[in-house]
C-alpha positions as CSV (number, residue, x, y, z in Angstrom):
1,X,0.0,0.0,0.0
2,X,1.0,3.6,-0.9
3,X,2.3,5.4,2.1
4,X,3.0,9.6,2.1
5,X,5.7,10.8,4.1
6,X,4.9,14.4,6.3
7,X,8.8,15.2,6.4
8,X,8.8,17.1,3.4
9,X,7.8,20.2,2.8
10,X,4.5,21.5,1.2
11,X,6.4,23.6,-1.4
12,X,8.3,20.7,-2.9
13,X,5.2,18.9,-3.3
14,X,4.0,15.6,-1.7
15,X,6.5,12.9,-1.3
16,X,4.2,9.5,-1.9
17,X,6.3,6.2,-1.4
18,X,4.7,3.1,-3.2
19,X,5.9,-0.2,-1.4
20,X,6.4,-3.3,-3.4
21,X,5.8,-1.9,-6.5
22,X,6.4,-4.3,-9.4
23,X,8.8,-3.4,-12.2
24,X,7.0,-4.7,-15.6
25,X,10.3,-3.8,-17.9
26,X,11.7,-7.3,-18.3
27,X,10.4,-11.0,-17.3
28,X,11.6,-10.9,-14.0
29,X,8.9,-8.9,-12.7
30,X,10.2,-7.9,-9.4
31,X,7.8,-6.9,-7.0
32,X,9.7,-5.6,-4.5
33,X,10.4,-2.1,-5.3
34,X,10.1,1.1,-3.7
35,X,9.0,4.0,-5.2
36,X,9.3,7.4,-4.1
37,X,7.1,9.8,-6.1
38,X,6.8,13.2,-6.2
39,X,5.0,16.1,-8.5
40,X,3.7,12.8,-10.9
41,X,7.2,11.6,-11.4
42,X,8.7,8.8,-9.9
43,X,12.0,10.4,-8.2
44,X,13.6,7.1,-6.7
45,X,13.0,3.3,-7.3
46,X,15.1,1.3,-4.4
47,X,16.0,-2.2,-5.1
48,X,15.1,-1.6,-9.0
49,X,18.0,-3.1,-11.2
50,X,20.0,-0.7,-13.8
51,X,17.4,-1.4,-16.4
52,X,14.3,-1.1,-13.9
53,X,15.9,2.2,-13.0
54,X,15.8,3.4,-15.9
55,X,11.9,2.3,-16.8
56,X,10.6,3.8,-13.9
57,X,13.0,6.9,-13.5
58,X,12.5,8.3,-17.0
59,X,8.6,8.0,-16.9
60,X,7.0,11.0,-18.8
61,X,3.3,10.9,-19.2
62,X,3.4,12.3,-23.0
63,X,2.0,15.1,-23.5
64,X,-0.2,14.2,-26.9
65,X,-3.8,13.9,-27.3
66,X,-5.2,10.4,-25.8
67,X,-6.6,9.7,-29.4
68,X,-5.6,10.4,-33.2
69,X,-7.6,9.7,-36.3
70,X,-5.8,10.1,-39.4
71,X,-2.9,12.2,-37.7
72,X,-5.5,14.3,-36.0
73,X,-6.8,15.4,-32.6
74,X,-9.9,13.8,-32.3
75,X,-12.0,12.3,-29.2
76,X,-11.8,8.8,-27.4
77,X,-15.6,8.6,-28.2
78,X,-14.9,8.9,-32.2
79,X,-11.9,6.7,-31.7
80,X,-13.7,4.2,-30.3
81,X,-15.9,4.0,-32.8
82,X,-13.5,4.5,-36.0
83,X,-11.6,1.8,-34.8
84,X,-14.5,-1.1,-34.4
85,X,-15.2,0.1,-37.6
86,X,-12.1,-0.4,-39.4
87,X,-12.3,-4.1,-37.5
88,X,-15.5,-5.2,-38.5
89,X,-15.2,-4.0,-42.4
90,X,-12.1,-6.2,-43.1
91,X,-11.9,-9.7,-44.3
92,X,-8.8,-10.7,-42.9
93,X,-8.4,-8.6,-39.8
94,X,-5.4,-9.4,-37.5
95,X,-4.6,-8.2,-33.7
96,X,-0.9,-8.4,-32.9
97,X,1.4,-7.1,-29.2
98,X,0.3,-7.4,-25.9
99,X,3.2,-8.5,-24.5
100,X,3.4,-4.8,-22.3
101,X,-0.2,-4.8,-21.8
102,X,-1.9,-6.4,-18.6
103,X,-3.9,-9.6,-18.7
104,X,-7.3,-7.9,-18.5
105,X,-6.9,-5.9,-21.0
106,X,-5.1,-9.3,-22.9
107,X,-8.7,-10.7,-22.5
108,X,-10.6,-8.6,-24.3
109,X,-8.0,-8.3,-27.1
110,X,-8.8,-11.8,-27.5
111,X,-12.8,-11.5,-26.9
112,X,-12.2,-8.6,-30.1
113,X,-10.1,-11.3,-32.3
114,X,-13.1,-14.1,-31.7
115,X,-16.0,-11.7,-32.5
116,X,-14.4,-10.1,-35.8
117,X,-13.0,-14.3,-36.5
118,X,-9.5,-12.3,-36.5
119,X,-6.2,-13.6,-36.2
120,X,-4.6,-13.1,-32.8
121,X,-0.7,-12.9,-31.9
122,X,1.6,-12.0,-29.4
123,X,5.0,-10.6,-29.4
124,X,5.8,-14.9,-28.7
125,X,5.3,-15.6,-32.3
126,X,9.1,-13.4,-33.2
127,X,11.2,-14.2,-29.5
128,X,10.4,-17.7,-27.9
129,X,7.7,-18.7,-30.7
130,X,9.6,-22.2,-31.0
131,X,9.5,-22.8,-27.5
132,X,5.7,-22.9,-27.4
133,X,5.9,-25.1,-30.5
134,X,8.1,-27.4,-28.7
135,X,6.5,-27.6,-25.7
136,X,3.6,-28.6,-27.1
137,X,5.3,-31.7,-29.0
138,X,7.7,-32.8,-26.4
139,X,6.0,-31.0,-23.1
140,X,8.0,-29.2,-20.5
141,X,9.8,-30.0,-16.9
142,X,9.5,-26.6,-14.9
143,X,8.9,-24.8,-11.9
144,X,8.7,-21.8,-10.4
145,X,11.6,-19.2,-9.7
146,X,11.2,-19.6,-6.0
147,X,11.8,-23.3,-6.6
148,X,15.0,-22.3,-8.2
149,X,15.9,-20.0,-5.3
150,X,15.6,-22.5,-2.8
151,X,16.7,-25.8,-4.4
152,X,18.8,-25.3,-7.5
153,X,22.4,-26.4,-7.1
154,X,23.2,-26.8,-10.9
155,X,22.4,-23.6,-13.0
156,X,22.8,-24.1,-16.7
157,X,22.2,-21.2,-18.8
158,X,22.1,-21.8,-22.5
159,X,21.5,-19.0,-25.2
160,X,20.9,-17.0,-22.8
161,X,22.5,-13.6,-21.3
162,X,21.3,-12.6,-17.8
163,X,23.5,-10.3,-16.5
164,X,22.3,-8.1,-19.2
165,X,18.8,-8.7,-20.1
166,X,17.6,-9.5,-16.5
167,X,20.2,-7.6,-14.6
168,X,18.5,-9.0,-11.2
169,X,18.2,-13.0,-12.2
170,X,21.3,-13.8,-10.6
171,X,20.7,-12.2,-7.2
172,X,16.8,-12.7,-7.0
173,X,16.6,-16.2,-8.5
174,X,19.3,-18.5,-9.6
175,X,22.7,-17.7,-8.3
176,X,23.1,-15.6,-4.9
177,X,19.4,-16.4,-2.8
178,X,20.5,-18.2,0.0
179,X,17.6,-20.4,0.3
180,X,16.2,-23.7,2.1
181,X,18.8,-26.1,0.4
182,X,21.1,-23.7,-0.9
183,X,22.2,-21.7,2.5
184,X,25.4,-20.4,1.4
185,X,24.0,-18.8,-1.9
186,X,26.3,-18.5,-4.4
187,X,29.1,-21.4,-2.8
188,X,26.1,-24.1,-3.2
189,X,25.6,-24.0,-6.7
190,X,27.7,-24.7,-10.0
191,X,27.2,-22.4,-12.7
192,X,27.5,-23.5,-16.3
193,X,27.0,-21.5,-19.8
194,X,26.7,-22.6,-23.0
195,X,27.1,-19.8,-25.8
196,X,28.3,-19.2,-29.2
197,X,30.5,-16.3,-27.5
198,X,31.8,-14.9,-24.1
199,X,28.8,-13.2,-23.0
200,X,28.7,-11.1,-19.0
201,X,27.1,-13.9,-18.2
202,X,30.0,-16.2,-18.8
203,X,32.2,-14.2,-16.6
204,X,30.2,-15.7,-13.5
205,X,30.7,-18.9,-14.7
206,X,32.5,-22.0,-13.1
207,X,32.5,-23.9,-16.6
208,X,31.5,-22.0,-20.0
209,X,31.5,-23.9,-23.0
210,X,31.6,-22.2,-26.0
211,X,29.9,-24.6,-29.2
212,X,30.0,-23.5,-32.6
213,X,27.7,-21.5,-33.8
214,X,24.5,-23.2,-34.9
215,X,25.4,-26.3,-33.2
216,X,23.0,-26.2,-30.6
217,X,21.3,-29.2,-31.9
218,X,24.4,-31.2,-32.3
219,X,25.4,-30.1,-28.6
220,X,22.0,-30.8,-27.1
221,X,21.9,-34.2,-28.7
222,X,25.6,-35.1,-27.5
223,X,24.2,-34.6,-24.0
224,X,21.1,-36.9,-24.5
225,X,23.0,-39.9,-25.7
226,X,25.8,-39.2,-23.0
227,X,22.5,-39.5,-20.9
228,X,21.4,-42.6,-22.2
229,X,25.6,-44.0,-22.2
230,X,25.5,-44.2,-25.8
231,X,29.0,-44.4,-27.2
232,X,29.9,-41.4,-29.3
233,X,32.1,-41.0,-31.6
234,X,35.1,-38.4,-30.2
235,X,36.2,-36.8,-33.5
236,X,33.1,-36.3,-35.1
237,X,31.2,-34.7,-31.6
238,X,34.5,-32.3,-31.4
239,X,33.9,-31.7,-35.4
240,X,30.2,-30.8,-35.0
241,X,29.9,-29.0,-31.2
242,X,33.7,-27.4,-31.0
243,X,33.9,-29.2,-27.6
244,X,35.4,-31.8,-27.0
245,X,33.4,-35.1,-26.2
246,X,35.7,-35.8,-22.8
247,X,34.0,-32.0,-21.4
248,X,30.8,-32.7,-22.7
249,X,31.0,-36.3,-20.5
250,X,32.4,-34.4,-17.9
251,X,29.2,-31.9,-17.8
252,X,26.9,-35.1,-17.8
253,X,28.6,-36.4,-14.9
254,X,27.9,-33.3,-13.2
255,X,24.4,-32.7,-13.8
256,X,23.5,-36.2,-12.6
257,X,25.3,-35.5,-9.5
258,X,22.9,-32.4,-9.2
259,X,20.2,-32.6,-6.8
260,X,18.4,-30.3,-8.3
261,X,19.1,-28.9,-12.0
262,X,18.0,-26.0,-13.4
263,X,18.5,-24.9,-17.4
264,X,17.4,-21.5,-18.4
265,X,17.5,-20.9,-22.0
266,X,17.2,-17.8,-24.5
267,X,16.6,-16.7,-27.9
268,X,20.4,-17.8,-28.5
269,X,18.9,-21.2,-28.6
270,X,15.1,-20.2,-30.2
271,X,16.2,-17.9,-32.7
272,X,19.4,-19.5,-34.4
273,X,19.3,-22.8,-37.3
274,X,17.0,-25.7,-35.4
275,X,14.4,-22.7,-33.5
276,X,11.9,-25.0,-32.6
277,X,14.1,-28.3,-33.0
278,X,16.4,-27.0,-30.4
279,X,14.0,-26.6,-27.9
280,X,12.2,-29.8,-28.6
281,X,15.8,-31.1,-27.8
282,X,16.5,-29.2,-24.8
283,X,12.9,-30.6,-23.1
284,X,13.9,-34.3,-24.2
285,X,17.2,-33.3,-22.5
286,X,15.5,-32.2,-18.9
287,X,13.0,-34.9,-19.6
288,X,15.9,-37.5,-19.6
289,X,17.6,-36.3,-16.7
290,X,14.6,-36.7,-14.2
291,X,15.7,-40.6,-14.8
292,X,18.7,-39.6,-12.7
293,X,17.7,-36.6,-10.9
294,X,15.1,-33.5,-10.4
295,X,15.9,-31.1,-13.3
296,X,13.3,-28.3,-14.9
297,X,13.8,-25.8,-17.7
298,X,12.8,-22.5,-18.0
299,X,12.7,-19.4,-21.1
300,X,14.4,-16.2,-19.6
301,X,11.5,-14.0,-21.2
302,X,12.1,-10.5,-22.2
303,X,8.8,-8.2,-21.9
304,X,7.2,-7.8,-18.6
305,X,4.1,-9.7,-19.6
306,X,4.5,-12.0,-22.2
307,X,4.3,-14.9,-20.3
308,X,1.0,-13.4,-19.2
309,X,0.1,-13.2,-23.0
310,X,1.2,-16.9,-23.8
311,X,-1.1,-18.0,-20.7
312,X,-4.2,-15.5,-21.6
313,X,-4.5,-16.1,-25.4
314,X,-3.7,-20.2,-24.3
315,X,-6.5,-20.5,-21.4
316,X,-8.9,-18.4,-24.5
317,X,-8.1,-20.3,-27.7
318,X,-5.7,-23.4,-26.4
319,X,-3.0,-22.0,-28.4
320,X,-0.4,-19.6,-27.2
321,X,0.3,-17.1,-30.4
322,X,-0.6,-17.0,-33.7
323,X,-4.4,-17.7,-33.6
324,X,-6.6,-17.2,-36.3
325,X,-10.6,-17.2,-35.9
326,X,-11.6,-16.9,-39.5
327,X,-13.9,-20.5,-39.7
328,X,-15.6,-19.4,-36.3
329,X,-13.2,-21.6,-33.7
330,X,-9.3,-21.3,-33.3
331,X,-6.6,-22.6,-35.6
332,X,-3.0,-22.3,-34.4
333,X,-0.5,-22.8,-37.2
334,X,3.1,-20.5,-37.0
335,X,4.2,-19.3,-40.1
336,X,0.7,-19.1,-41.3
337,X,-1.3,-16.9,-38.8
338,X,1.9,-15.6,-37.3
339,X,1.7,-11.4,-38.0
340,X,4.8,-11.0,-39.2
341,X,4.0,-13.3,-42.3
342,X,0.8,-12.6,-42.8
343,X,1.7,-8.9,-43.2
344,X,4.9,-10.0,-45.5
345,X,2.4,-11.7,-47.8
346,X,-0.1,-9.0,-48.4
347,X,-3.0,-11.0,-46.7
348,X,-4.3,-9.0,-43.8
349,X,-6.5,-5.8,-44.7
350,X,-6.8,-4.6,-41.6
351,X,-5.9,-4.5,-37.7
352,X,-4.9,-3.5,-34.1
353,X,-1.3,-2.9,-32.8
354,X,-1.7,-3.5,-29.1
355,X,1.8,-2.0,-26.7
356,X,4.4,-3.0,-29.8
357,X,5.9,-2.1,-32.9
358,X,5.7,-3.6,-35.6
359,X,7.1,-0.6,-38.1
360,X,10.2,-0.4,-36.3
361,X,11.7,-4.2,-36.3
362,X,9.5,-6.1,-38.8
363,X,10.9,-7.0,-41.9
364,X,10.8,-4.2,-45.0
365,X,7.7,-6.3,-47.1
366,X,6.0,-6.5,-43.9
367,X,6.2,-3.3,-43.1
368,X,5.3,-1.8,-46.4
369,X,1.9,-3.7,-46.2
370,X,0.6,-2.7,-42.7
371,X,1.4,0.7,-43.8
372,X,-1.1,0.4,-46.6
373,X,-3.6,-1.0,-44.4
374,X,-6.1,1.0,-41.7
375,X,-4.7,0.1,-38.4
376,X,-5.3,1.3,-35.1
377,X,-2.5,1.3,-32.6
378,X,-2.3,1.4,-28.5
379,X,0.9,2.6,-27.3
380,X,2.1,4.9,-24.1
381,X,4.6,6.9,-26.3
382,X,4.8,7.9,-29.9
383,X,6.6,5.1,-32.1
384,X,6.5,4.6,-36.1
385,X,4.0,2.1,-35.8
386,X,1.0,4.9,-33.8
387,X,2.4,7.7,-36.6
388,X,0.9,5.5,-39.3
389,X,-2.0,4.5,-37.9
390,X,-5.5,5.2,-38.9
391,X,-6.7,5.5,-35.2
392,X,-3.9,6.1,-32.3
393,X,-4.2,5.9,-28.7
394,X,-2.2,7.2,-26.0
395,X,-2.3,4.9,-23.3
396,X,-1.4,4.8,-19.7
397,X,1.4,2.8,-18.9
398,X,0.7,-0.1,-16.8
399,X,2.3,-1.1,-13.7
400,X,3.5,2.7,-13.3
401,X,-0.4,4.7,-13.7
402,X,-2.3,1.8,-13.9
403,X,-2.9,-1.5,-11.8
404,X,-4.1,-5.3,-13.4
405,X,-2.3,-8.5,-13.4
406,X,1.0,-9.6,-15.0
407,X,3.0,-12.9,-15.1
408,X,6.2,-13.8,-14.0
409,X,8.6,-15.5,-16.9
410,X,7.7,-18.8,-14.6
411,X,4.1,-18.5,-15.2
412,X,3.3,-16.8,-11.6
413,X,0.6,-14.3,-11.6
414,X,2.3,-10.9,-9.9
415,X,-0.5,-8.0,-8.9
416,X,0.9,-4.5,-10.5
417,X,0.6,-1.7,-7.7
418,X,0.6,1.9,-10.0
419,X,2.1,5.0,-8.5
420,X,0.2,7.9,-9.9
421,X,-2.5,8.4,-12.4
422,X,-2.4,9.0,-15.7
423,X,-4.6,11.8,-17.9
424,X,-4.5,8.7,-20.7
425,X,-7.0,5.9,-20.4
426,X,-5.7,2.2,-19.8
427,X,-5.5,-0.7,-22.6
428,X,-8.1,-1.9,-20.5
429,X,-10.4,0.7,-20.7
430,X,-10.1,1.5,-24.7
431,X,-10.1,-2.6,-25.7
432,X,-13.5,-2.3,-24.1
433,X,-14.9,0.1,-25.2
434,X,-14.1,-1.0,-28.6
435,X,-15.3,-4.7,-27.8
436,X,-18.7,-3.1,-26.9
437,X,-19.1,-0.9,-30.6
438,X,-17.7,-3.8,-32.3
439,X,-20.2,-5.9,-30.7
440,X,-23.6,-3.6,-31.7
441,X,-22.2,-3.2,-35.4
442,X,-22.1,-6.8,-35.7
443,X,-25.9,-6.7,-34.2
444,X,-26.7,-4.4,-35.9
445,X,-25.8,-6.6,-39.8
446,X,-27.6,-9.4,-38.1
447,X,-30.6,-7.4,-37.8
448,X,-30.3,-6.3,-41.1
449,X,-29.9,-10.0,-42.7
């Protein structure tokens, strides 16, 4: 709960100090920050990492009209209501972010996508994509970061760079807690990483292997058969990994001596030759090891809440990204239904941008296409992607002037405590009130028919 401090003086304004605020900037989520606000801007965030810091320090509300049509001041009202239309006149409309959006208003994107019979997609479908295709095919040994805090003794990090994309994973989560099995932190546990290169991560490493590059197959597939005691064939494993096949037994002798493994993975492993193949392999891996031992495997997500879109669009459609609607029930098929395809190949007329952008990092012929499409976009600050739009909201940014639910990279629901207000409405609150206009102008044909 927010607490205001009566030490400072009147003239400076308030001093409000929000405890245990959560930090929604990468997958970590921490919820244990402290935010000192003053005047509507956030002048201290204890405990927040570097990055954290830096997302809740340099908060500006902009200071742009909540809602543009066509490049132009207009009300929330007539936004609202431009942008069901522009929904319900295409053929092939497609709704596409989410991941910095909370899971409320993640809900009704989806309720929008099944009304219209859209295609819905998440920020997944161009980061750990291939790990939701792989769980579903192979299935997934995992836990929860407090698990990991507490138990894990062997830490295994592979494609994956903490110490700069989740600046607080090491001391929160997997290396320094001192927890229930692991009381002396750091001194309990044996730290491996696999990489292509020396990452920051490497440096806190007791063993870092460095494999060829796009040889994570290869490697992951040395380890099951060293699993399994299947004779290998020394020259050939050095040929194909870069290692050579006396380290790779010696790591398999140590994670069978773990009590309790722990693999966190990144988009090193998803995003490189194999994507989806590599993480069907890793799985197997962890599979195979709970013959010896307890081991679990976890994605080291980026934004704050796309594990909270994965789960949201998954407990709505059964599929996690990449959903489309058009036969009136959900297909999943990547590649397909995926935005960035369906953009590259001319197919979708129209859509909805929700908290991404898709004009700054999608690929030139996808690009070119959603620019010659009515769009509507939802974002808290300008980007390429709410220029161009037909319809652009300025939204509130959640977990700093708005409240909801987010999840935790390992799937734990986190509550999002907001330290001041914002002048903008919430995803929330414009998804809504588009659901309900889309809603009566799809009455409204059937009453016509």
């Amino acid at each position: 709960m927010a607490t205001v401090s009566s030490k400072t003086p009147a003239a400076t304004g308030e001093l409000k100090i929000i405890k245990d605020a959560t930090c929604t900037f990468c997958g970590c989520v921490c919820d244990d920050i402290d935010l000192s606000v003053q005047d509507n801007h956030i002048v201290k965030a204890q405990r927040a990492c570097v990055l954290g810091k830096a997302w809740f320090l340099n908060h500006e509300i902009e200071d742009r009209p909540s809602c543009l049509i066509d490049g132009k001041p207009a009300s929330v009202e007539d936004g609202y209501q431009r942008a069901a239309e522009i929904l319900t006149a295409g053929k092939y409309p497609i709704i596409y972010g989410l991941s910095d959006s909370p899971c409320e208003a993640q809900r009704v994107a989806v309720s929008i996508a099944d009304w219209i019979d859209g295609t819905i997609d998440t920020t997944t479908s161009v980061c750990h994509g291939p790990s939701g295709m792989a769980f579903q095919g192979v299935g997934e040994v995992t836990c929860t970061l407090g698990e990991v805090a507490n138990r894990g003794d062997f830490i295994m990090f592979w494609g994956s760079n903490p110490a700069e994309s989740h600046p607080r994973h090491f001391s929160r989560y997997s290396l320094m807690p001192k927890g229930m099995f692991t009381p002396n932190g750091r001194k309990d546990r044996t730290c491996v990483v696999v990489d292509v290169r020396k990452t920051k991560t490497a440096k806190t490493a007791d063993i870092m292997l460095q494999i060829k590059p796009r040889k994570d197959f290869e490697a992951l597939w040395t380890l099951r058969a060293l699993a399994r005691e299947i004779q290998l064939d020394a020259k050939l494993v050095k040929r194909e990994t870069g290692i050579e096949l006396a380290v790779w037994q010696d790591l398999m002798d140590r994670m069978k001596a773990a009590k309790f493994g722990v693999i966190f993975f990144g988009m090193g492993l998803t995003m490189t030759r194999g994507k989806h193949a590599n993480a069907e392999a890793l799985f197997a891996l962890t599979r195979d090891m709970n013959a010896y031992t307890r081991f679990v495997v976890k994605a080291n997500r980026g934004h704050g809440n796309v594990s909270g879109a994965d789960n949201v669009v998954t407990w709505r459609t059964g599929y996690p990204f990449g959903v489309n609607h058009n036969r009136g029930y959900p297909r999943f098929n990547p590649g397909e239904y995926t935005t960035s395809d369906t953009l590259a190949r001319g197919e979708a007329d129209c859509g909805m941008m929700i908290a991404c952008d898709p004009m700054a990092n999608f690929s030139q012929p996808a690009r070119e296409h959603l620019a010659s499409i009515p769009y509507i976009a939802l974002d808290a600050k300008e980007t390429p992607t709410t220029r161009a739009a037909a319809v652009a909201f300025t939204v509130a940014t959640y977990g700093i002037n708005t409240g909801g639910t987010v999840y935790r990279m390992d799937d734990v629901p986190i509550p999002l405590r907001p330290a001041f207000d914002s002048p903008h409405p919430s995803d929330f609150e414009i998804l809504t009130a588009i659901e309900i206009r889309v809603k009566a102008i799809l009455r409204a044909r059937e009453r016509e028919k």
